[in-house]
C-alpha positions as CSV (number, residue, x, y, z in Angstrom):
1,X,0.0,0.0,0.0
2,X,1.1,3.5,-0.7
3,X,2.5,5.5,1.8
4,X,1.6,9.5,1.9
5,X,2.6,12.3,4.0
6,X,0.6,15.1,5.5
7,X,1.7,18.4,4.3
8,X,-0.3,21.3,6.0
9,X,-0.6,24.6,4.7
10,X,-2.5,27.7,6.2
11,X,-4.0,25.1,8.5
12,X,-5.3,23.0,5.9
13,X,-4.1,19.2,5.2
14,X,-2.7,17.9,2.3
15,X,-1.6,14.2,1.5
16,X,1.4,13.6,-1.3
17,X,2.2,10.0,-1.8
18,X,5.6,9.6,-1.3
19,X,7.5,7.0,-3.1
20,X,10.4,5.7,-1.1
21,X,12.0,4.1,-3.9
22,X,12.3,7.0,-6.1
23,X,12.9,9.6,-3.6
24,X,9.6,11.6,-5.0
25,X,6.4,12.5,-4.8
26,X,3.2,12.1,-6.1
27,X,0.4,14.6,-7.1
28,X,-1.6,17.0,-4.0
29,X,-4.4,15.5,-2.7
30,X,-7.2,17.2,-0.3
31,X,-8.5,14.6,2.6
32,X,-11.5,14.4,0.4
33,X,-10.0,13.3,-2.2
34,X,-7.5,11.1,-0.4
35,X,-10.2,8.9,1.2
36,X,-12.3,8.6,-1.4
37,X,-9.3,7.2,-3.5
38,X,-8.8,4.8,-0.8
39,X,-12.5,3.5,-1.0
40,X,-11.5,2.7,-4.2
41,X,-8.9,1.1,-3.6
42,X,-9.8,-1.2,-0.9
43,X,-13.8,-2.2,-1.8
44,X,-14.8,-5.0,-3.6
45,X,-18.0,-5.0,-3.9
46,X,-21.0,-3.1,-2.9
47,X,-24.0,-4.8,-1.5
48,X,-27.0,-2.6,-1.2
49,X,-29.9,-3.9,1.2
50,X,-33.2,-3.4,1.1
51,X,-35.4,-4.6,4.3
52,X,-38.6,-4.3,2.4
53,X,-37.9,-6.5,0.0
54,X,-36.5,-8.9,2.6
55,X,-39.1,-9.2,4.4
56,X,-41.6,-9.6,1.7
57,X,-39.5,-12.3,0.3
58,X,-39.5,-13.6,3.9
59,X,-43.5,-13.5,4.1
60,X,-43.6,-15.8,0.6
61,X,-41.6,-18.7,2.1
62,X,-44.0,-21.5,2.8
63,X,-42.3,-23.6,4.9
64,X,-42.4,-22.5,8.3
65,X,-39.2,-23.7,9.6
66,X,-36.8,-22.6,6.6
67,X,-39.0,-19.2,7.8
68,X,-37.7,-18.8,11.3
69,X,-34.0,-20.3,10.5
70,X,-33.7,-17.2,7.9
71,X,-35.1,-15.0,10.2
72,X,-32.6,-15.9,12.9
73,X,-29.7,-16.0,10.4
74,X,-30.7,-12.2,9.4
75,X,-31.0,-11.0,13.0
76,X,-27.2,-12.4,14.2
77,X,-26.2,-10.5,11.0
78,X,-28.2,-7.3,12.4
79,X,-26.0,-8.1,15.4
80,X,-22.9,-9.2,14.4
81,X,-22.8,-5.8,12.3
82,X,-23.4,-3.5,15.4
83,X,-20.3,-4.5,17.2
């Protein structure tokens, strides 16, 4: 991963990647844009949610058992994703 300093001028931060191996630097970067090219970096894949549909897909499964077991998975994933 790419290393950067923080350069701060007037008060406001900067970030420069700074490459070690050639003794340079990249281009100015605000935090903004920073982070956001980090997000890029580092996510895979995004997953968007929607609870509505969830739990009208829920409501359609017949079986009352395969019911509650996916209800119960879906609340430890409520909790597990709180801590």
């Amino acid at each position: 991963m790419a290393k950067y300093h923080r350069i701060i001028i007037d008060g406001v931060p900067y970030y420069r990647e700074y490459s070690y191996g050639l003794d340079g630097y990249g281009e100015m970067l605000s935090e903004d844009e920073l982070v956001q090219m980090l997000l890029e970096e580092v996510i895979d894949e995004e997953i968007e949610i929607n609870e509505r549909e969830i739990e009208a897909a829920l409501r359609r499964i017949a079986d009352r058992d395969d019911r509650n077991l996916l209800q119960s998975y879906i609340r430890y994933l409520e909790r597990i994703s709180r801590e």
